[in-house]
N, C-alpha and C positions, 0 to 999 in steps of 0.2 A: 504493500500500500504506500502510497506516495503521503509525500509529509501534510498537503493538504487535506488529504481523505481521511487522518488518523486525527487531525483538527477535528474535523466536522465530526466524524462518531461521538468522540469525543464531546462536544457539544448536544449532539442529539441526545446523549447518554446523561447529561445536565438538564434538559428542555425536560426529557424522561419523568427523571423526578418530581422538578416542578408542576408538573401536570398529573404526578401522581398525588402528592402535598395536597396540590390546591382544589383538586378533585375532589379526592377526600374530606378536604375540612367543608368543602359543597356540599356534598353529598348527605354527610353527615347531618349539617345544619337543616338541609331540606326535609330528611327522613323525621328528626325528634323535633323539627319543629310540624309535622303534618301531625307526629303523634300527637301533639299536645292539642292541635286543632283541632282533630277528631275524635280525640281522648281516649284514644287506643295505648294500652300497653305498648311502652316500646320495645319490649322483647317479641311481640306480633310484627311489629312493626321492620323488628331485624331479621323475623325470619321469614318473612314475605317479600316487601318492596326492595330492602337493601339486599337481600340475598341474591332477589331477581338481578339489583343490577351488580354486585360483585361476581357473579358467576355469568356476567355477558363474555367476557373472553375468552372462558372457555366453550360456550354455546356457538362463539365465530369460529374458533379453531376445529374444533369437533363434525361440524357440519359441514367445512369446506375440504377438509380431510376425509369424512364419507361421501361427499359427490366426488373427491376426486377416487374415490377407490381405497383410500385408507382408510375405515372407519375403525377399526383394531385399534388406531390411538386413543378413541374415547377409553376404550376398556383402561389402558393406565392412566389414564387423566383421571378417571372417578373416584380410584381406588387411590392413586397417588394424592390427589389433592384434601381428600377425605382424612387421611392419614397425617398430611402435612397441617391441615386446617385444623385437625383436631389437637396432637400433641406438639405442635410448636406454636401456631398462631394461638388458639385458647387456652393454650397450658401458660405464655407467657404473661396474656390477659390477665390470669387467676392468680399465677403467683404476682405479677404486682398490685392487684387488685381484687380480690375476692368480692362480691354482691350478693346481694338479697334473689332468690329466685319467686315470681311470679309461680308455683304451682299447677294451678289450673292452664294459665296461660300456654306453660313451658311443656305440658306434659303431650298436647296436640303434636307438637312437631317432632319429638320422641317418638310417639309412638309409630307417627307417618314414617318417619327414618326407619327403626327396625325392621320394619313391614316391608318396605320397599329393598333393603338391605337384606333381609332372608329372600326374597323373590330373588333379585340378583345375583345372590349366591348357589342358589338353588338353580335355577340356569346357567350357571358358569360349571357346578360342577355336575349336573344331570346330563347337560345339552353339550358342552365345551364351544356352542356357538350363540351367537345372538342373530336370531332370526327378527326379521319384521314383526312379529305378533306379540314378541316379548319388547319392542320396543315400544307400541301402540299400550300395551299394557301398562307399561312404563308412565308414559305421558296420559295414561287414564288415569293414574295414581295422582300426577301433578296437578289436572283440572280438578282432581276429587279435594286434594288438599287446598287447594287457592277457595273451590267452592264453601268447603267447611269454616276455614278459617273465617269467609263475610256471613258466615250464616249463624257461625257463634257468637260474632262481634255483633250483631245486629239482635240477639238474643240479650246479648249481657245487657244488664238491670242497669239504667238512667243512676241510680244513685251510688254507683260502684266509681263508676264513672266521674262523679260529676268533682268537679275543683272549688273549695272552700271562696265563699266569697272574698273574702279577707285574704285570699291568695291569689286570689284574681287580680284584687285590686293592686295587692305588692308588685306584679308580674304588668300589669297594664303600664302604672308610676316607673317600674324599672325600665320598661324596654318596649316600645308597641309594638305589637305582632303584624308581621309579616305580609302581603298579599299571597290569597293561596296559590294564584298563578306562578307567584315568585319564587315558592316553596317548592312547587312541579320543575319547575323550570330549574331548579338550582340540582333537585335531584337528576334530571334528564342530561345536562350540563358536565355534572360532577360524574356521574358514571361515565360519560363517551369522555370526558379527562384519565381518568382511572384507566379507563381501557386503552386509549391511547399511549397514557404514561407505560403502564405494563408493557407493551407490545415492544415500544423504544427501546425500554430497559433491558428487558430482556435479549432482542436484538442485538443494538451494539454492547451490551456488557459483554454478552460472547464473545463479539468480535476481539474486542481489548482484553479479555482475559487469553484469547488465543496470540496475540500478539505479545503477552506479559511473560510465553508460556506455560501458563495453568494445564492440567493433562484434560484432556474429553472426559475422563470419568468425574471428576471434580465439577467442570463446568455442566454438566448433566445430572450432577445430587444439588447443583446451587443455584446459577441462575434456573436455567431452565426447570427444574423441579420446580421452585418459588413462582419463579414467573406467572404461572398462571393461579397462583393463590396471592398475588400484590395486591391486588385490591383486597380480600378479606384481611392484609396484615396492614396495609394502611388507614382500612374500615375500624379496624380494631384500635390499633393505635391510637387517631382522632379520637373513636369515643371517647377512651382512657382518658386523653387529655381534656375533653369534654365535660367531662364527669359522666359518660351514660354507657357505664360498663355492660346494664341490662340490654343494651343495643346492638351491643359487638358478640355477646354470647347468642343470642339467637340469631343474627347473622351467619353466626358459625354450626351450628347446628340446621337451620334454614338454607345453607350454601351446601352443608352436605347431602341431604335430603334432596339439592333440585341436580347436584352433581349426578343422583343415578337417577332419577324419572326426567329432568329435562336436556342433559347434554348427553346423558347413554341413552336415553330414551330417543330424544331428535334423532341421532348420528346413526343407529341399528334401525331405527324405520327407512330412515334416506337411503342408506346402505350397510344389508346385513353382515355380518364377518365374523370367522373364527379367533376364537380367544386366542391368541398368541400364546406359545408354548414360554418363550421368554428365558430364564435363567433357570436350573437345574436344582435341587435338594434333594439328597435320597434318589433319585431320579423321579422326582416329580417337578411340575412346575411350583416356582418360590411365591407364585399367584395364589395358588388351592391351599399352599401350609402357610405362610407368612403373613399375604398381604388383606385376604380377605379374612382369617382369623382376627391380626389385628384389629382394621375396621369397627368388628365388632366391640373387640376387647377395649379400647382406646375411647369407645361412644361411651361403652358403660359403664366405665371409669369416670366421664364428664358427664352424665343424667342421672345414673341410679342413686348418689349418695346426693346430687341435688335434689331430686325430686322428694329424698327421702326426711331429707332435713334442713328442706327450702332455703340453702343457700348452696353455693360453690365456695370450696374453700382454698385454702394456698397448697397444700400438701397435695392436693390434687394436680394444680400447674405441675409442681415438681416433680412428681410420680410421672406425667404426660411428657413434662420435658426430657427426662433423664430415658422413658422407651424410644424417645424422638433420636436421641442421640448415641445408640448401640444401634437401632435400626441403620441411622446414615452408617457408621462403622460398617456395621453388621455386611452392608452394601458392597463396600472395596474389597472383602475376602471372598465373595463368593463368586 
């Protein structure tokens, strides 16, 4: 590369970020401020609208990789990012910030997760392919949860809901609220930011860690593993810094939930394909023993002792983080 082309990555590789930052701090603002418009739970909030838009880059990836003939990527992107999203982005959440969990709120998108994560696995290891019917099944699961989720909220009780006068009025005196156009708009805005930051970064970070040289196996556990989880780690980050830790966990539970019914779901309707055989264990694939046990292991690690004792706690982050980092390890030997 010529000295001007390693300039401009370079830069692109800075514009990257900044469109991921600024994205994100959009994003976020438009998502907890709708919540508080429509006086929605923001951990509904995180595992619906923000979910939809943290998991658009891999819904583009996914689907231009099945019309072209790849669609076998979805299959690691789901299982990859689900893994990634759960013990490194909400393990780091939990350990600097532990939150109050919403119960009823939190326990819909659980359940939708396992469900659709036993069906996945259940065709990964019955089928060893994803056919069109298990895709369609897939993205039935996803309208079924978008439908429940406005039918619950549309049930919940006026007075659950409603915000103390007296806090209203604090909340009016501090700051006046937003137009709801501006709210839409800032979410629409802040995800096609995000998505675009991700895609740069990812991009030329490659380029420049190939030029640094970094080996392929490294820049394949770092950027590009991340890559398509930067917005759920920038999602989370913001809230953190936000204060609406409730937002960034249903996000992440919410992202993994649409990772198998709306981007495995899309990608095996558009085009069907065999699970990739992939890396070896025992002589099985490290897909059927490693990656889809985890999955599981690593969800019920972050839901069952919440749901159990309405909150997330720290030991939990660092339980999630420390499987996060024998798994990468675990990667380079085998």
């Amino acid at each position: 590369m010529s000295t001007w082309e390693i300039i401009l990555t370079i830069l692109l590789f800075i514009l990257g970020l900044v469109c991921l930052i600024k994205g994100g701090d959009w994003f976020v603002d438009g998502a907890s401020g709708l919540a508080k418009r429509l006086k929605v739970p923001e951990i509904i909030i995180g595992a619906t609208i923000v979910s939809i838009g943290t998991t658009l880059p891999e819904v583009m990836v996914s689907s231009n990789a099945a019309l072209s003939g790849h669609g076998e990527i979805a299959y690691g992107n789901a299982l990859g990012s689900i893994i990634c999203n759960t013990s490194l982005i909400a393990a780091v959440t939990i350990a600097i910030r532990p939150t109050k969990v919403d119960r009823k709120s939190f326990m819909m998108p659980v359940v939708f997760f396992f469900t659709a994560m036993s069906f996945y696995a259940a065709v990964s290891y019955v089928f060893g392919r994803f056919d069109r019917w298990a895709g369609i099944v897939l993205l039935a699961l996803f309208i079924c949860y978008t439908a429940v989720v406005i039918f619950a909220e549309k049930k919940r009780p006026k007075e659950l809901n409603a915000v103390p006068e007296e806090t209203e009025k604090e909340e009016a005196e501090q700051k006046k609220p937003r137009p709801l156009w501006l709210e839409i708009l800032m979410l629409v805005v802040g995800a096609a930011l995000i998505a675009v930051g991700a895609d740069l970064l990812v991009d030329k970070g490659t380029i420049i860690a190939k030029l640094l040289g970094v080996p392929e196996t490294v820049i394949a556990l770092t950027f590009v593993a991340l890559g398509t989880s930067l917005p759920e780690l920038v999602t989370a980050i913001t809230s953190l810094v936000k204060g609406h830790s409730a937002l960034s966990l249903g996000n992440i539970v919410g992202a993994n939930l649409f990772n198998l019914v709306l981007v495995s779901g899309l990608s095996s309707t558009l085009s069907p394909y065999e699970i990739p055989a992939g890396k070896l264990l025992f002589g099985h694939s490290t897909s059927f023993l490693l990656d889809i046990p985890l999955c599981f292991l690593l969800m019920a690690v972050l839901t069952v002792p919440a749901l159990c004792s309405k909150k997330v706690m720290r030991w939990q982050g660092i339980l999630m983080l420390t499987v996060y980092i024998a798994y990468v390890i675990f990667q380079f030997f085998i």
